[in-house]
DSSP file (Angstrom, degrees, kcal/mol; ACC not computed):
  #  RESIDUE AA STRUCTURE BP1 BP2  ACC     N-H-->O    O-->H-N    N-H-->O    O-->H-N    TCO  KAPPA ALPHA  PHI   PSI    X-CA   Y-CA   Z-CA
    1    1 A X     >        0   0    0      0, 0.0     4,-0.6     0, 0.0     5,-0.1   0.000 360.0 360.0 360.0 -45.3   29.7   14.2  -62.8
    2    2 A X  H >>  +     0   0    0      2,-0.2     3,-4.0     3,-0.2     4,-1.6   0.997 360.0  46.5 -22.6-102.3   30.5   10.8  -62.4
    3    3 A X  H 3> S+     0   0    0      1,-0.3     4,-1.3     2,-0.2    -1,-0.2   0.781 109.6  54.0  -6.0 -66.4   32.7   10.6  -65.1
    4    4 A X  H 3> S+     0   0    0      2,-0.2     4,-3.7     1,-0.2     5,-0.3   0.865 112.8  52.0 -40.1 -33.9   34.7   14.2  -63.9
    5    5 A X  H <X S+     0   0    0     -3,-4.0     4,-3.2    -4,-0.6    23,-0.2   0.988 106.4  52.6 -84.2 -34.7   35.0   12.3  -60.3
    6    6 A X  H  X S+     0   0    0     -4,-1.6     4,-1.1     2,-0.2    -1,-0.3   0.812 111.5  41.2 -33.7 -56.3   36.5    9.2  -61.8
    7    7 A X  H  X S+     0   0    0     -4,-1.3     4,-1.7    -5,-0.3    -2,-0.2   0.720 115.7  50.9-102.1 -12.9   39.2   10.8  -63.7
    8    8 A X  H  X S+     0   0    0     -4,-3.7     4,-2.4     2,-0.2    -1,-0.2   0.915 111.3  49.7 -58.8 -42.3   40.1   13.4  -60.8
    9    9 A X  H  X S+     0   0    0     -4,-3.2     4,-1.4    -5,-0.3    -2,-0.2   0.906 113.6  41.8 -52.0 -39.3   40.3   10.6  -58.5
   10   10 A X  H >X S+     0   0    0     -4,-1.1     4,-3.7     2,-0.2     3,-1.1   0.990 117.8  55.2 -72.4 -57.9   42.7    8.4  -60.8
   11   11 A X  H 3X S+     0   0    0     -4,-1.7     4,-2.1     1,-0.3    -1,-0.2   0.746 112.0  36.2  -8.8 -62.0   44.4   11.6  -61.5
   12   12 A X  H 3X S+     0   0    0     -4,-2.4     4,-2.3     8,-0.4    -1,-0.3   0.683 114.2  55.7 -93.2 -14.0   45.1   12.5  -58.2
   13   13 A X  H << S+     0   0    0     -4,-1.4    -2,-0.3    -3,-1.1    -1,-0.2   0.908 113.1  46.7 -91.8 -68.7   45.7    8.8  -57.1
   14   14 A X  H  < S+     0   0    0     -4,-3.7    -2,-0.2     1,-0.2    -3,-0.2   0.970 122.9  32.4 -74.4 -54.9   48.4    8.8  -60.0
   15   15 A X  H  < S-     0   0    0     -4,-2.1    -1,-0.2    -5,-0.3    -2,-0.2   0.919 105.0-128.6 -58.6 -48.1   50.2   12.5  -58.9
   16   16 A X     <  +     0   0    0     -4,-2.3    -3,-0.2     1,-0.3    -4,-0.1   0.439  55.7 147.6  65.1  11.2   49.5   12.0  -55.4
   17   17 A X        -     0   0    0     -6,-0.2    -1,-0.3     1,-0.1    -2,-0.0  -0.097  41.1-147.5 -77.8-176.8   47.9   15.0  -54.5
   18   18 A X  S  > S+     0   0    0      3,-0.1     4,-1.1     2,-0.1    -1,-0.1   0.453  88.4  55.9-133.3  -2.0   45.2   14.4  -51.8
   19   19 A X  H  > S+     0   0    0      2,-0.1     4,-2.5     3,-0.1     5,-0.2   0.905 101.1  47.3 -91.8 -36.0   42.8   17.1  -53.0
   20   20 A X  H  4 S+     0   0    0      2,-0.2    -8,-0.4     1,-0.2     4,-0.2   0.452 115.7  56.3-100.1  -8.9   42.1   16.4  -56.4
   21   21 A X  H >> S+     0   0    0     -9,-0.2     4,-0.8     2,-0.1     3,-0.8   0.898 113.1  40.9 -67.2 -60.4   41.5   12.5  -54.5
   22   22 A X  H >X S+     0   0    0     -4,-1.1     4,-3.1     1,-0.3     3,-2.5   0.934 112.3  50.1 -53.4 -44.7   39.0   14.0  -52.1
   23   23 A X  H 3< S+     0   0    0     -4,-2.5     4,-0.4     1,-0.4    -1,-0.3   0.614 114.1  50.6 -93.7  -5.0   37.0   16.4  -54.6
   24   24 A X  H <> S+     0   0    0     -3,-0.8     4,-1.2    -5,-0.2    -1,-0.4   0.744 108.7  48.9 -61.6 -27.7   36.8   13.1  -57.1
   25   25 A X  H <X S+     0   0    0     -3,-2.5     4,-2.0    -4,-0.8    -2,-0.3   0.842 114.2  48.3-109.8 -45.0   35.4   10.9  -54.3
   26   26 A X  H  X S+     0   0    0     -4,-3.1     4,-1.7     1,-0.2    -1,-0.2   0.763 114.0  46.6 -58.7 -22.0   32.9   13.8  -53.6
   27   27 A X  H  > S+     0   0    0     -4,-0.4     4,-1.3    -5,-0.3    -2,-0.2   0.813 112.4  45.8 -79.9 -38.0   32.0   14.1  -57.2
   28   28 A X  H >X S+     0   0    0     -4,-1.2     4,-1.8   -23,-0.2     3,-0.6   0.983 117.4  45.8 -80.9 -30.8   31.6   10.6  -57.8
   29   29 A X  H >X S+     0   0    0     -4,-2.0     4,-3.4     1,-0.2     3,-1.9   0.992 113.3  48.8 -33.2 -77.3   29.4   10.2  -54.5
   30   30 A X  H 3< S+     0   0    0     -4,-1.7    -1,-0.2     1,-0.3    -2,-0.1   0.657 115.3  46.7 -50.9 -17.0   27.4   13.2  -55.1
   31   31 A X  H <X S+     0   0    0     -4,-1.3     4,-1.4    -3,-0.6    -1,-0.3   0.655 106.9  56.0 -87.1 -26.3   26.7   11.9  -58.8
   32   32 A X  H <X S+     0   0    0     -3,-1.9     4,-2.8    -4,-1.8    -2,-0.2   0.861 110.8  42.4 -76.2 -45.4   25.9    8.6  -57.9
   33   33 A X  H  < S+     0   0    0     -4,-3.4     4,-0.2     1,-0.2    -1,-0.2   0.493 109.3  56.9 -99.7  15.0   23.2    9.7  -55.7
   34   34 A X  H  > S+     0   0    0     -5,-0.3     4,-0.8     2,-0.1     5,-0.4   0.735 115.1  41.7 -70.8 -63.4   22.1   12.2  -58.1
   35   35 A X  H >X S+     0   0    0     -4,-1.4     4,-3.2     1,-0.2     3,-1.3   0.935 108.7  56.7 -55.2 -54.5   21.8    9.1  -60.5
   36   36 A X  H 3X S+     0   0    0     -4,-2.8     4,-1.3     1,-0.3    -1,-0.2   0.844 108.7  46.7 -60.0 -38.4   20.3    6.8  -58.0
   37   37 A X  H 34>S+     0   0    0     -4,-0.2     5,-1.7    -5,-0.2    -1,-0.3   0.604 110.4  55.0 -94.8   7.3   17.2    9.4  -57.3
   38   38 A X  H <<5S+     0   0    0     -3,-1.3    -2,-0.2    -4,-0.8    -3,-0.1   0.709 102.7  54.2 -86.9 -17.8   16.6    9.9  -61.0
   39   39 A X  H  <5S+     0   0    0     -4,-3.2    -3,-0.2    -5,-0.4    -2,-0.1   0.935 102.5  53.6 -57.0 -51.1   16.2    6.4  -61.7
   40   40 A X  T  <5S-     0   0    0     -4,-1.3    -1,-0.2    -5,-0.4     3,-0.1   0.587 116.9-117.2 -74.7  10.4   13.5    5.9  -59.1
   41   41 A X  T   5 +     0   0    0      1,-0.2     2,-0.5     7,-0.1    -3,-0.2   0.948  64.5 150.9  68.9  35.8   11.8    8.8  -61.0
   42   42 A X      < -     0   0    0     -5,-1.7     2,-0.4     6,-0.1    -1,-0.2  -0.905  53.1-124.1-110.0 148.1   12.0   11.1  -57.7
   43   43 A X        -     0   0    0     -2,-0.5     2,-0.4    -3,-0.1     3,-0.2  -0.667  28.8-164.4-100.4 126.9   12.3   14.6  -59.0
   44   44 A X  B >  S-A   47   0A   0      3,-1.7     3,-2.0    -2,-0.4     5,-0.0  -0.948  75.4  -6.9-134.0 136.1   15.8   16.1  -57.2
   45   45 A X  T 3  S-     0   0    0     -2,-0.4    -1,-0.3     1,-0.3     3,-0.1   0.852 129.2 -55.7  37.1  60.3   15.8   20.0  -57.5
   46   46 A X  T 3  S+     0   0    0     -3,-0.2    -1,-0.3     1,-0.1     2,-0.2   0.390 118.0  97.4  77.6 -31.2   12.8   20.5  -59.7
   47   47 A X  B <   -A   44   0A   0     -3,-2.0    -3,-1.7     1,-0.1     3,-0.1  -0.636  59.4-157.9-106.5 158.3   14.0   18.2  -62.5
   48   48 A X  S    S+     0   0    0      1,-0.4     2,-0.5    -2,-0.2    -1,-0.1   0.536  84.4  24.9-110.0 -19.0   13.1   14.6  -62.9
   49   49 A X        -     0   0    0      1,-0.1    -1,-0.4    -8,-0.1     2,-0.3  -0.960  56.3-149.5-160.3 160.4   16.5   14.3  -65.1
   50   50 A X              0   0    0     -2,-0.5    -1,-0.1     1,-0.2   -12,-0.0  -0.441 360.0 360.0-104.2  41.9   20.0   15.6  -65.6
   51   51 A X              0   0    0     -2,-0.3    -1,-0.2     0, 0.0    -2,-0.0   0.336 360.0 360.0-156.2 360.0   21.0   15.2  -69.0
């Protein structure tokens, strides 16, 4: 998810479109703190990990 948010952002950063900016900067947020509570081993929807 991370990854995805990265290359929309750069994407949209390069085109200039201003959605494909936002919905990267929400993807890499929302992935990062996805990441961040499976590391501390806290169990985020039922799962203890996402891959």
């Amino acid at each position: 998810m991370i990854v995805l948010g990265l290359i929309l952002l750069i994407i949209g950063m390069l085109v200039g479109v201003s959605l494909l900016t936002t919905v990267g900067g929400v993807l890499v947020v929302a992935g990062a703190v996805l990441w961040i509570l499976g590391a501390t081993g806290r169990a985020v929807g039922g799962r203890k990990h996402y891959f």
